[in-house]
N, CA, C and O atoms as a printed pandas DataFrame, in Angstrom:
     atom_number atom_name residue_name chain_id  residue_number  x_coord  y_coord  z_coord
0              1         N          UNK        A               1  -18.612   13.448  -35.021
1              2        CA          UNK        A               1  -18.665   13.285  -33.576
2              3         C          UNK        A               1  -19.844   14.096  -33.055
3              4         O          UNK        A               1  -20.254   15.115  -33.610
4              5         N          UNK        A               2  -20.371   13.552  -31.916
5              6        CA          UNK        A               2  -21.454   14.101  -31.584
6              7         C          UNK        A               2  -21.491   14.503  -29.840
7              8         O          UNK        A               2  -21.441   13.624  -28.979
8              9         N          UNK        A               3  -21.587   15.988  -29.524
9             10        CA          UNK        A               3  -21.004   16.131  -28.367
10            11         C          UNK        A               3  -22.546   16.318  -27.580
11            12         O          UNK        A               3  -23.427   17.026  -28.068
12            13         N          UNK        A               4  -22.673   15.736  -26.586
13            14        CA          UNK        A               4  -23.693   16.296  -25.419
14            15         C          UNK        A               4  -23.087   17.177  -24.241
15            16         O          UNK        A               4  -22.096   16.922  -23.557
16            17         N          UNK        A               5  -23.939   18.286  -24.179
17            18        CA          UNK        A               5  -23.503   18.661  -22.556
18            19         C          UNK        A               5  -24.143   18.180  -21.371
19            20         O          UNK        A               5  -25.258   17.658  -21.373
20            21         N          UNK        A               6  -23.545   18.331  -20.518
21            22        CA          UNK        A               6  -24.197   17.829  -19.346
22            23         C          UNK        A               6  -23.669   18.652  -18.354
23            24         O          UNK        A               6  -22.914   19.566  -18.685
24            25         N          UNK        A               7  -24.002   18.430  -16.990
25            26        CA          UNK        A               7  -23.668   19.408  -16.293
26            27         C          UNK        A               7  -22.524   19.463  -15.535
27            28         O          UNK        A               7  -22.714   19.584  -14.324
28            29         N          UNK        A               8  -21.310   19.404  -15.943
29            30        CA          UNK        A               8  -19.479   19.114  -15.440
30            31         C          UNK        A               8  -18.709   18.288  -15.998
31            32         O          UNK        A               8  -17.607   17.895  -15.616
32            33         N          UNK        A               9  -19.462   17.940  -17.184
33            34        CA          UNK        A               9  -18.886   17.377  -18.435
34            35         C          UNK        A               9  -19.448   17.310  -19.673
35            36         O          UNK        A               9  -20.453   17.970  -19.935
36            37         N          UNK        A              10  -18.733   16.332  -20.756
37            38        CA          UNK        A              10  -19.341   16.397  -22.203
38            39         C          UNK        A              10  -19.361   14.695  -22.707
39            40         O          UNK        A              10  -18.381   14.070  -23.112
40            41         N          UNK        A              11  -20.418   14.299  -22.590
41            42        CA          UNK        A              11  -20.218   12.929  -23.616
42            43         C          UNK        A              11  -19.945   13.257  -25.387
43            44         O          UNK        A              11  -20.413   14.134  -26.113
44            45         N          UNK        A              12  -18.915   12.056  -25.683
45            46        CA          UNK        A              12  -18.149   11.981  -27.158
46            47         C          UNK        A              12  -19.064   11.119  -27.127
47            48         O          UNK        A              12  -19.406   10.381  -26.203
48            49         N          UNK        A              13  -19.565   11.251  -28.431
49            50        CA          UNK        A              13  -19.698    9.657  -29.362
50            51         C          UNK        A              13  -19.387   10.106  -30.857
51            52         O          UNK        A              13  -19.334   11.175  -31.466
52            53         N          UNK        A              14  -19.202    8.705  -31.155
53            54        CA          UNK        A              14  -18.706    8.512  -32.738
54            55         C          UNK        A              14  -19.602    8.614  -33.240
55            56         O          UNK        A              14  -20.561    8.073  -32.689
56            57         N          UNK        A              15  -19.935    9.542  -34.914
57            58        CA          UNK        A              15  -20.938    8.933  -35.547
58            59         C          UNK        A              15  -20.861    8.103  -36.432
59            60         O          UNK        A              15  -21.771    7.901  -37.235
60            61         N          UNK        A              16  -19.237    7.201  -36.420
61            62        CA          UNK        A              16  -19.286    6.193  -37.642
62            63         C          UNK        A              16  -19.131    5.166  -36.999
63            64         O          UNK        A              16  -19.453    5.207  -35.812
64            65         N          UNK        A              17  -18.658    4.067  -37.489
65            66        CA          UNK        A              17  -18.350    2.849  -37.076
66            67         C          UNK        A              17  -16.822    2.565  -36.546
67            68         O          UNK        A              17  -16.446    1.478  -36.109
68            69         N          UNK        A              18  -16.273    3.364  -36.627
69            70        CA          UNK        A              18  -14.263    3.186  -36.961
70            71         C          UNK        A              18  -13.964    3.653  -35.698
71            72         O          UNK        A              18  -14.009    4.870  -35.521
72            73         N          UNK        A              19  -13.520    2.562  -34.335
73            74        CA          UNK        A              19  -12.556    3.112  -33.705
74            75         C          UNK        A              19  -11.093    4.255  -33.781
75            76         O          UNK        A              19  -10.728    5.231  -33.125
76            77         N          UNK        A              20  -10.766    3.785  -34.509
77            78        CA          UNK        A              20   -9.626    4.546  -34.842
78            79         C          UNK        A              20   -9.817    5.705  -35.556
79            80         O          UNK        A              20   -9.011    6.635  -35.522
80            81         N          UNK        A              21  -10.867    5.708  -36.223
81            82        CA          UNK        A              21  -10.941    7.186  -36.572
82            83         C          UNK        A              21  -11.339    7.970  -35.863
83            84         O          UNK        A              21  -10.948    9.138  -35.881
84            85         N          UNK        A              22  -12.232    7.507  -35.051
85            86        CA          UNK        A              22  -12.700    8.408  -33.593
86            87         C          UNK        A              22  -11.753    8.882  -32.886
87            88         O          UNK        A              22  -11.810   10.086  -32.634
88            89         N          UNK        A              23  -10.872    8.268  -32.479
89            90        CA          UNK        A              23   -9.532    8.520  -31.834
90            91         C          UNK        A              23   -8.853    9.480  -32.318
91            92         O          UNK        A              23   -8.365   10.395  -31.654
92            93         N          UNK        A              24   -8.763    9.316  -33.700
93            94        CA          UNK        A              24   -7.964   10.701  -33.915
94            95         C          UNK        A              24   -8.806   11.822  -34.530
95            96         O          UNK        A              24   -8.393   12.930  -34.870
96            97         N          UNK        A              25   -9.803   11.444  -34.599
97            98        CA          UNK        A              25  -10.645   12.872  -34.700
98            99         C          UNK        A              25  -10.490   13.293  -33.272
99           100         O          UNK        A              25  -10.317   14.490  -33.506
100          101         N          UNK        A              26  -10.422   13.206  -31.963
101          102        CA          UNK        A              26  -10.299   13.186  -30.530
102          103         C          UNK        A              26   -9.440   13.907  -30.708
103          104         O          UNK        A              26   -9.645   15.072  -31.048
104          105         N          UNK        A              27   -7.813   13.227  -30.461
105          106        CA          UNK        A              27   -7.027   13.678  -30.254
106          107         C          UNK        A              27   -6.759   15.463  -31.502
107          108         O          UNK        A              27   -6.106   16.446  -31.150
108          109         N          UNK        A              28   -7.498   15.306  -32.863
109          110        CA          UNK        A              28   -7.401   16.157  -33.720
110          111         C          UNK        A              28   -8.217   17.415  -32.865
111          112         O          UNK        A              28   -7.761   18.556  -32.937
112          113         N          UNK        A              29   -9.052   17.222  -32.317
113          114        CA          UNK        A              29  -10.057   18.354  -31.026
114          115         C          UNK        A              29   -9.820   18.434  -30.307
115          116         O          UNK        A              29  -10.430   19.346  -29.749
116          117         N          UNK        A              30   -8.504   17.549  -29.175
117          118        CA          UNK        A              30   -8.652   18.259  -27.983
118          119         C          UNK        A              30   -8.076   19.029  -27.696
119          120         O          UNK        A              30   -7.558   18.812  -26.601
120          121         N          UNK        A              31   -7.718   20.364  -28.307
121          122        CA          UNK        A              31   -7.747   21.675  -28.025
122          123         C          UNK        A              31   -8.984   22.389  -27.179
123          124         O          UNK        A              31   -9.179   23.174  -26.251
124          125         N          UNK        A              32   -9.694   21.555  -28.163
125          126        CA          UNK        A              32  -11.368   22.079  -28.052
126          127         C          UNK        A              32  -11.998   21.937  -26.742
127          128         O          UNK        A              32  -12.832   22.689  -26.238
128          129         N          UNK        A              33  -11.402   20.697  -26.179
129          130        CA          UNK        A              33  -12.162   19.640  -25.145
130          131         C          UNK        A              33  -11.324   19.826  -23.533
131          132         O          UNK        A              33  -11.883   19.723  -22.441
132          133         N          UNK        A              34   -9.684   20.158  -23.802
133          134        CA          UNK        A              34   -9.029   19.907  -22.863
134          135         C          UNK        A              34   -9.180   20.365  -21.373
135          136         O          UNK        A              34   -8.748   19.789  -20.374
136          137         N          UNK        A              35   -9.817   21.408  -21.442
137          138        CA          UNK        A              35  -10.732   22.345  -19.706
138          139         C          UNK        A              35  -12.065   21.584  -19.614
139          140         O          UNK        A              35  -12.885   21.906  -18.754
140          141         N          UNK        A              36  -12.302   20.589  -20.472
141          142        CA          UNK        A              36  -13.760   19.536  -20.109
142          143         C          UNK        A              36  -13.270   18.277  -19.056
143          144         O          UNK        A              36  -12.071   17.998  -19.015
144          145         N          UNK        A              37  -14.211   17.560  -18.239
145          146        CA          UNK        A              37  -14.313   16.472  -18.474
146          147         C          UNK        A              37  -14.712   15.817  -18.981
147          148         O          UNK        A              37  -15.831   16.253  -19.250
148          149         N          UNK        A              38  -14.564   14.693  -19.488
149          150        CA          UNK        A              38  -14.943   14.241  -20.881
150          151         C          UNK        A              38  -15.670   12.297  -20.853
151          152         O          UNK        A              38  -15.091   11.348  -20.325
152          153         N          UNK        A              39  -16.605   12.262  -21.358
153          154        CA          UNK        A              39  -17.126   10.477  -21.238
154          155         C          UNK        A              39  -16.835   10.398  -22.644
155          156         O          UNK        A              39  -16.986   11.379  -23.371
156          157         N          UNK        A              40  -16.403    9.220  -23.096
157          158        CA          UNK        A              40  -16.184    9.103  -24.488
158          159         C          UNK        A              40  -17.195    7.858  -24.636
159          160         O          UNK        A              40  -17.001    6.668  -24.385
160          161         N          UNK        A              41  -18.318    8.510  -25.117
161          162        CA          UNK        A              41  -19.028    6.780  -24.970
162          163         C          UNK        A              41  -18.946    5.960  -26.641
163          164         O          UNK        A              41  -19.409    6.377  -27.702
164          165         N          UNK        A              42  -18.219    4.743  -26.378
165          166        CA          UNK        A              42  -18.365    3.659  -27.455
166          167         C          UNK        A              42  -19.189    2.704  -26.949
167          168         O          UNK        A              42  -18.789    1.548  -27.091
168          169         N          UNK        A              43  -20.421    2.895  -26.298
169          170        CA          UNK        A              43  -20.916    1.511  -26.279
170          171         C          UNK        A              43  -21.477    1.237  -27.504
171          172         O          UNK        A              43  -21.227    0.037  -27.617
172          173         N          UNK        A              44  -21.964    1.505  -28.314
173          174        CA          UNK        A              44  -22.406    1.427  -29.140
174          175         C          UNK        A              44  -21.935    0.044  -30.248
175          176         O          UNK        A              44  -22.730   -0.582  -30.949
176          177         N          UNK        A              45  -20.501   -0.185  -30.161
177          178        CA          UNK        A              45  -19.496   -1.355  -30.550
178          179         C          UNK        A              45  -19.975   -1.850  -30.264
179          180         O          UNK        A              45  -20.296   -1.791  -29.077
180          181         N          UNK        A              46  -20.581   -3.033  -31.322
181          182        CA          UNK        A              46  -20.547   -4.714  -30.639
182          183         C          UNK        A              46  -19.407   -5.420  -29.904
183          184         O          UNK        A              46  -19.378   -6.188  -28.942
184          185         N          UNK        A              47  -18.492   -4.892  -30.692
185          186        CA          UNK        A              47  -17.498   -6.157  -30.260
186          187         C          UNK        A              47  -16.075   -5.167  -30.102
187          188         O          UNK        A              47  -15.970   -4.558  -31.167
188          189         N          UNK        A              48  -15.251   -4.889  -29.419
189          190        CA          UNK        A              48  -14.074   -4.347  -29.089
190          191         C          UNK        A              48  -13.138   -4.746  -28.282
191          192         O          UNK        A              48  -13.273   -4.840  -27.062
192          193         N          UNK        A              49  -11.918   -5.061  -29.049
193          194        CA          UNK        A              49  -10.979   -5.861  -28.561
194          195         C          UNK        A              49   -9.829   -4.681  -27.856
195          196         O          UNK        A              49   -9.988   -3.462  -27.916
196          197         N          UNK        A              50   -8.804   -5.301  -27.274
197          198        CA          UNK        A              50   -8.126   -4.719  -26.191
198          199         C          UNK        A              50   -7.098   -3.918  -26.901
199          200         O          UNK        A              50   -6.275   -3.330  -26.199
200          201         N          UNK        A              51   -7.000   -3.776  -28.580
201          202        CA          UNK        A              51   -6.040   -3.135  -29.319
202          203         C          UNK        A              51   -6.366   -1.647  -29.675
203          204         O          UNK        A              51   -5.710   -0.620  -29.851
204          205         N          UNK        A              52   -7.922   -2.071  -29.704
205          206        CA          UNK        A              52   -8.845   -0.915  -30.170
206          207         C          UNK        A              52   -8.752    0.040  -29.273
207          208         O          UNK        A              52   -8.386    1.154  -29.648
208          209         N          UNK        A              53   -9.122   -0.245  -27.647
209          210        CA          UNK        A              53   -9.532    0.244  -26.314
210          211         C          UNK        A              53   -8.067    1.186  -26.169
211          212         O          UNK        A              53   -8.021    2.376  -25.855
212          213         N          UNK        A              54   -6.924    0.306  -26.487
213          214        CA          UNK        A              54   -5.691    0.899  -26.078
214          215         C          UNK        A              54   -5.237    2.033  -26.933
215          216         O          UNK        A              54   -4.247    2.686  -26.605
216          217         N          UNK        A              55   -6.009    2.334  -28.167
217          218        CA          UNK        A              55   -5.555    3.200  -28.837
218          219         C          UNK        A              55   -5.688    4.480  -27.465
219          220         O          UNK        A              55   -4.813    5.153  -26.920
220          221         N          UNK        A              56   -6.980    4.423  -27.287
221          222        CA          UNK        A              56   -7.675    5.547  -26.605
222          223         C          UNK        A              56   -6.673    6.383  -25.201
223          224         O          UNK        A              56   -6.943    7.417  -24.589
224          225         N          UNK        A              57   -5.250    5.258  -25.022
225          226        CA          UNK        A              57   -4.644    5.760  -23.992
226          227         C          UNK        A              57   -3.763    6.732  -24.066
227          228         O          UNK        A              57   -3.563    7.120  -22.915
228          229         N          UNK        A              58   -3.090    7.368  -24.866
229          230        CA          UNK        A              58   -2.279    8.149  -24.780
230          231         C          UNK        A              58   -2.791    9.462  -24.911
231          232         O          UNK        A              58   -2.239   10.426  -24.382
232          233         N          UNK        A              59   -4.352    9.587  -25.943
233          234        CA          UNK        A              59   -5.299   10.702  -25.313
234          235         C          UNK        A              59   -5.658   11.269  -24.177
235          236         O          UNK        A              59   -5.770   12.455  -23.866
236          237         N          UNK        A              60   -5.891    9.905  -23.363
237          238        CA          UNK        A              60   -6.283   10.188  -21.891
238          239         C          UNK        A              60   -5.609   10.146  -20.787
239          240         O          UNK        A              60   -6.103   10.331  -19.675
240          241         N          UNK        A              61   -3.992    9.806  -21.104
241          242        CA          UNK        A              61   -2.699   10.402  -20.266
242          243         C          UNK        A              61   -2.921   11.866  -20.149
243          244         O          UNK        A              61   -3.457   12.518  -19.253
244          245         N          UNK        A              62   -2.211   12.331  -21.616
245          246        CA          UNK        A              62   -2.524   14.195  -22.248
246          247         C          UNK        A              62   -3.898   14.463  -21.230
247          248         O          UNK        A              62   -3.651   15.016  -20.158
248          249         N          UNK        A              63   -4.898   14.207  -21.434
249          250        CA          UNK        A              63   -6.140   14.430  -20.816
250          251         C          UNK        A              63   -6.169   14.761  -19.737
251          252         O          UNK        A              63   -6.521   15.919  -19.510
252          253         N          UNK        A              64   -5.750   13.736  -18.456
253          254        CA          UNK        A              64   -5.883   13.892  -16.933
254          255         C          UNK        A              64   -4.444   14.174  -16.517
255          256         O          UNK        A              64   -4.112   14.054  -15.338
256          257         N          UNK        A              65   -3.518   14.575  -17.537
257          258        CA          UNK        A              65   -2.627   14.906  -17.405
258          259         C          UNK        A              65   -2.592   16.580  -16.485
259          260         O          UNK        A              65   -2.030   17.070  -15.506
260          261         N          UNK        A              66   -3.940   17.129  -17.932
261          262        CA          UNK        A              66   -4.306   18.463  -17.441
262          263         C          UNK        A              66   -5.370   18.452  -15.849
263          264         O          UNK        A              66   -6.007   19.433  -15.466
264          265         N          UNK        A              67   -5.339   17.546  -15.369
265          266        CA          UNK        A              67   -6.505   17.547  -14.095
266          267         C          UNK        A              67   -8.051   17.641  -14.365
267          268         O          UNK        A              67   -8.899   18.063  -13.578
268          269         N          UNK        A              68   -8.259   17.127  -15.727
269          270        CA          UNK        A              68   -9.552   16.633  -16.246
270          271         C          UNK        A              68   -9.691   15.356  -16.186
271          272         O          UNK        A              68   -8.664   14.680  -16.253
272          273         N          UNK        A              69  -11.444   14.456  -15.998
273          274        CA          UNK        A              69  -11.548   13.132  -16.381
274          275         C          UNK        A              69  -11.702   12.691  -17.878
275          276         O          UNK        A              69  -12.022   13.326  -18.882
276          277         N          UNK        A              70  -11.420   11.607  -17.709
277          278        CA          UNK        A              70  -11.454   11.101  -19.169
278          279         C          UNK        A              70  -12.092    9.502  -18.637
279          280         O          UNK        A              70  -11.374    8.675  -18.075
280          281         N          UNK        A              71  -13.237    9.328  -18.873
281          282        CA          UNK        A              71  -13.697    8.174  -18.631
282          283         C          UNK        A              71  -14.548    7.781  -20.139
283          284         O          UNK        A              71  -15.227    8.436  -20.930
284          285         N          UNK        A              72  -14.130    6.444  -20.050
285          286        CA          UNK        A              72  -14.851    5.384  -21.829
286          287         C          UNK        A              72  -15.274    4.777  -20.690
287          288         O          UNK        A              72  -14.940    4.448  -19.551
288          289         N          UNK        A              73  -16.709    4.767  -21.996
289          290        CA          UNK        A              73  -18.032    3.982  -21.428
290          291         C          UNK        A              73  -17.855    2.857  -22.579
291          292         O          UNK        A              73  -17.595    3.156  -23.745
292          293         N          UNK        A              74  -18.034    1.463  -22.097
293          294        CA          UNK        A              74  -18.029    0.637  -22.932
294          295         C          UNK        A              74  -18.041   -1.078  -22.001
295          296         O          UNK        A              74  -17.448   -1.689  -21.112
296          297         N          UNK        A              75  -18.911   -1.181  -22.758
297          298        CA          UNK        A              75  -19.441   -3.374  -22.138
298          299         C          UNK        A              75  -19.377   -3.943  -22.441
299          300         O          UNK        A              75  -20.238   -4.822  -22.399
300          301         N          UNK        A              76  -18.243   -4.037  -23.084
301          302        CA          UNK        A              76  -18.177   -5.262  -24.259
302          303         C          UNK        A              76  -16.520   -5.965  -23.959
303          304         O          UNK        A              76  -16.215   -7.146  -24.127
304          305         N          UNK        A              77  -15.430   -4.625  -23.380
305          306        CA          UNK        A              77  -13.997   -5.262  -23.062
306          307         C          UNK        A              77  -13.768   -6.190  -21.959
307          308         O          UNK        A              77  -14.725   -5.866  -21.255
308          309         N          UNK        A              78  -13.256   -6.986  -21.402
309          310        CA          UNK        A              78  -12.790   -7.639  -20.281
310          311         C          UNK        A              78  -12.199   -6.351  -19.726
311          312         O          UNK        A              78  -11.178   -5.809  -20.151
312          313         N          UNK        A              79  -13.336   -5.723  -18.242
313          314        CA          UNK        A              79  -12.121   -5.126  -17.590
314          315         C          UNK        A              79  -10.561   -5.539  -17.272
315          316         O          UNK        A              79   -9.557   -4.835  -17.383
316          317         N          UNK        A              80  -10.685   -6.987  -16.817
317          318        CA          UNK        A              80   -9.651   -7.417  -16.261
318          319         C          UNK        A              80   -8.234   -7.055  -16.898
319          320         O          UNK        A              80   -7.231   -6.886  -16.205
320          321         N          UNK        A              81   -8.258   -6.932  -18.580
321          322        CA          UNK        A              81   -7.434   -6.716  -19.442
322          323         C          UNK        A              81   -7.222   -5.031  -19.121
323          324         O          UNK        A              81   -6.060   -4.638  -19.012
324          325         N          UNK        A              82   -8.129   -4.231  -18.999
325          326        CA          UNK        A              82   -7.694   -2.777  -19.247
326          327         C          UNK        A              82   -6.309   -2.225  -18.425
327          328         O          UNK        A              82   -6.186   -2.646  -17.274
328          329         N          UNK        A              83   -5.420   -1.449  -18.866
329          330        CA          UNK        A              83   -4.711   -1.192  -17.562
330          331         C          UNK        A              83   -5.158    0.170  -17.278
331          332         O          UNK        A              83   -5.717    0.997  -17.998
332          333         N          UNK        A              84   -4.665    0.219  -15.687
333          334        CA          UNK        A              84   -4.878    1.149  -14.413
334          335         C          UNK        A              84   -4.794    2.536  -15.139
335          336         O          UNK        A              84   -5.563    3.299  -14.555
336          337         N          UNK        A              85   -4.360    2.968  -15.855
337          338        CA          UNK        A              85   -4.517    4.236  -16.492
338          339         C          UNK        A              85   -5.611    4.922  -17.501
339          340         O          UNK        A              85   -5.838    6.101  -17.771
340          341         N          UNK        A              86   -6.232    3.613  -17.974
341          342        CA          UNK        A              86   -7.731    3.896  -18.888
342          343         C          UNK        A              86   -8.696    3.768  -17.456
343          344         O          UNK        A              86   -8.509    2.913  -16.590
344          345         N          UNK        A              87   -9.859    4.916  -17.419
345          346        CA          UNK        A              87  -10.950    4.476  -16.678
346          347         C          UNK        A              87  -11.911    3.769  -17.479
347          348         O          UNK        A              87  -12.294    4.450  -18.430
348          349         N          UNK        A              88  -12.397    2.687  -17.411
349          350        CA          UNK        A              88  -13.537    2.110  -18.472
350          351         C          UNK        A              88  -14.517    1.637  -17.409
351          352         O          UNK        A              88  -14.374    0.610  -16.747
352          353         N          UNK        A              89  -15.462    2.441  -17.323
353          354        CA          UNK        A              89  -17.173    1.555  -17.517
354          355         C          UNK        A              89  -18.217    1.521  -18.162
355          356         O          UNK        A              89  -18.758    2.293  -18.953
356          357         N          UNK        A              90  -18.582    0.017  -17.526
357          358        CA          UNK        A              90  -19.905   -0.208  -18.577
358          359         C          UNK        A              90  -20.885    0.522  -19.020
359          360         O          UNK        A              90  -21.315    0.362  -20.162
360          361         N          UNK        A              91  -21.508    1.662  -17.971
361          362        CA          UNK        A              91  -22.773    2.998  -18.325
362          363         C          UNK        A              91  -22.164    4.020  -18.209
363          364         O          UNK        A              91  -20.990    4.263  -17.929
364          365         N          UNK        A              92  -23.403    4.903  -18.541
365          366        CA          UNK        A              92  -22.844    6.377  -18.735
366          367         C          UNK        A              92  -23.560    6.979  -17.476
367          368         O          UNK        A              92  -23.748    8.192  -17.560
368          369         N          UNK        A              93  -23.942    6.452  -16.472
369          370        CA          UNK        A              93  -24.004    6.847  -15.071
370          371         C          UNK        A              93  -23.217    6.341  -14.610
371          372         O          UNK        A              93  -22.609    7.264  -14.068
372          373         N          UNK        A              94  -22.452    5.022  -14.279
373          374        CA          UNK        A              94  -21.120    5.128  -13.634
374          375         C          UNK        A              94  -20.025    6.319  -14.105
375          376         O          UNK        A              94  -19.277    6.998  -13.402
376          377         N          UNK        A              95  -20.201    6.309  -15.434
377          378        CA          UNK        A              95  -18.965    7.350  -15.964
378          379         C          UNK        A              95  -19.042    8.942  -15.323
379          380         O          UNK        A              95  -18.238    9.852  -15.120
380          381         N          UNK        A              96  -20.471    8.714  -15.136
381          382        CA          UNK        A              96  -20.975   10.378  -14.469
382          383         C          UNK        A              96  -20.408   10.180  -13.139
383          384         O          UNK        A              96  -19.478   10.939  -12.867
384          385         N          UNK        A              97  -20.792    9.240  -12.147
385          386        CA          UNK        A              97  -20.352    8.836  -10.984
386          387         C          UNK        A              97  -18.910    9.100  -10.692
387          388         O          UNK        A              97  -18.445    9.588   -9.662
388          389         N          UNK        A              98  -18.094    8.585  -12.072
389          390        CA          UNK        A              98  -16.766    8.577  -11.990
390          391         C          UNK        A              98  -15.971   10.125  -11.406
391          392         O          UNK        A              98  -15.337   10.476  -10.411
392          393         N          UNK        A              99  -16.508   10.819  -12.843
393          394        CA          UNK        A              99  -16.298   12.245  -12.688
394          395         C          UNK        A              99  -16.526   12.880  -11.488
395          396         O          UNK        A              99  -15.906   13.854  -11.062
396          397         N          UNK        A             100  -17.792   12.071  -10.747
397          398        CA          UNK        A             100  -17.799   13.496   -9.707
398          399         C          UNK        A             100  -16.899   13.215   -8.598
399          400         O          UNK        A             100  -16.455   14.100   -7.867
400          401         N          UNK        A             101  -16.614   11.886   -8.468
401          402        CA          UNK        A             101  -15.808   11.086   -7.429
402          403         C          UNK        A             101  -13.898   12.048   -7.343
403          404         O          UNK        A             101  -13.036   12.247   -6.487
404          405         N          UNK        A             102  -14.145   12.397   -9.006
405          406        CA          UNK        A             102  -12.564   12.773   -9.054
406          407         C          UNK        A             102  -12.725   14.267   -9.189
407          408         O          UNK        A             102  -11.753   15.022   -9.193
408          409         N          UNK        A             103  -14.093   14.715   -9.310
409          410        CA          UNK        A             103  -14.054   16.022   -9.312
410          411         C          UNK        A             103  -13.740   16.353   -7.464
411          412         O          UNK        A             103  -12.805   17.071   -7.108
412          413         N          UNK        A             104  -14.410   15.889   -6.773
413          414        CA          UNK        A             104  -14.196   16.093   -5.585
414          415         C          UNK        A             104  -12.679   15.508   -4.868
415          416         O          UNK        A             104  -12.256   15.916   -3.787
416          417         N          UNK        A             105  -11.986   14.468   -5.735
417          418        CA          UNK        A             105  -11.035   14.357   -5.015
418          419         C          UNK        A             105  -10.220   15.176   -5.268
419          420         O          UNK        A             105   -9.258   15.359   -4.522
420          421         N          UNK        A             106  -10.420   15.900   -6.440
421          422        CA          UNK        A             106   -9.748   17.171   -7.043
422          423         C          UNK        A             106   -9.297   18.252   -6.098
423          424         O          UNK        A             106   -8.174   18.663   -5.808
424          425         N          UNK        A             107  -10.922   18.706   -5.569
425          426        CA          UNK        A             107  -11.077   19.485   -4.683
426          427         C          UNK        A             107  -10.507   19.809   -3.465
427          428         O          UNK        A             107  -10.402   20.885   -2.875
428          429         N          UNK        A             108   -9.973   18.093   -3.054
429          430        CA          UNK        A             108  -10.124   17.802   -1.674
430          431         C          UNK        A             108   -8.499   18.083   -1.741
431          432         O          UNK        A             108   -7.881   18.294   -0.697
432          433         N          UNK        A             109   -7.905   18.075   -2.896
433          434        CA          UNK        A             109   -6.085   17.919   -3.287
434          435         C          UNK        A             109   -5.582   16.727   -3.569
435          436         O          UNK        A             109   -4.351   16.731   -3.559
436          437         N          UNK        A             110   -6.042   15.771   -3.802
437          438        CA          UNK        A             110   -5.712   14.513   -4.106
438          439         C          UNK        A             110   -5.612   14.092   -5.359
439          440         O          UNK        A             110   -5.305   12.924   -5.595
């Protein structure tokens, strides 16, 4: 896994090919990660189906559970399919966008 900082969060990426192993290398770190907000970017996938995407949810319950974001970057799923509890967009400037939107609604008590 390959972490970037940035400035009020951390982009994930995979360095292999394996959804699922990413996932639980994730969930195996987020000790590490859990006071972050976090972009998990898979764009990198050609092709990712809605079984794959869903692994990623019960990480990112735990996740914003703690009052952190957890936004996947990825362009390849039918939003329409995702449900209301995964944030998924297509770039990693919406995903930045995302964060600050909830960092401030954070703020605001919401």
């Amino acid at each position: 896994m390959k972490v970037v900082e940035k400035d009020g969060y951390k982009i994930l990426r995979d360095n292999k090919n394996d959804v699922k192993a990413f996932v639980s290398h994730l969930e195996w770190k987020h000790g590490d990660l859990k006071d972050d907000n976090v972009v998990v970017d898979i764009l990198k996938y050609g092709t990712l189906n809605l079984e794959e995407l869903l692994s990623f949810l019960e990480l990112s319950n735990k996740h914003r559970k703690n009052k952190k974001s957890f936004v996947i970057a990825n362009d390849t799923i039918n939003i329409d399919q995702v449900p209301e509890e995964l944030v998924v967009v297509p770039t990693l400037l919406e995903a930045e966008d995302i964060i600050k939107m909830e960092e401030i609604e954070r703020d605001l008590g919401f």
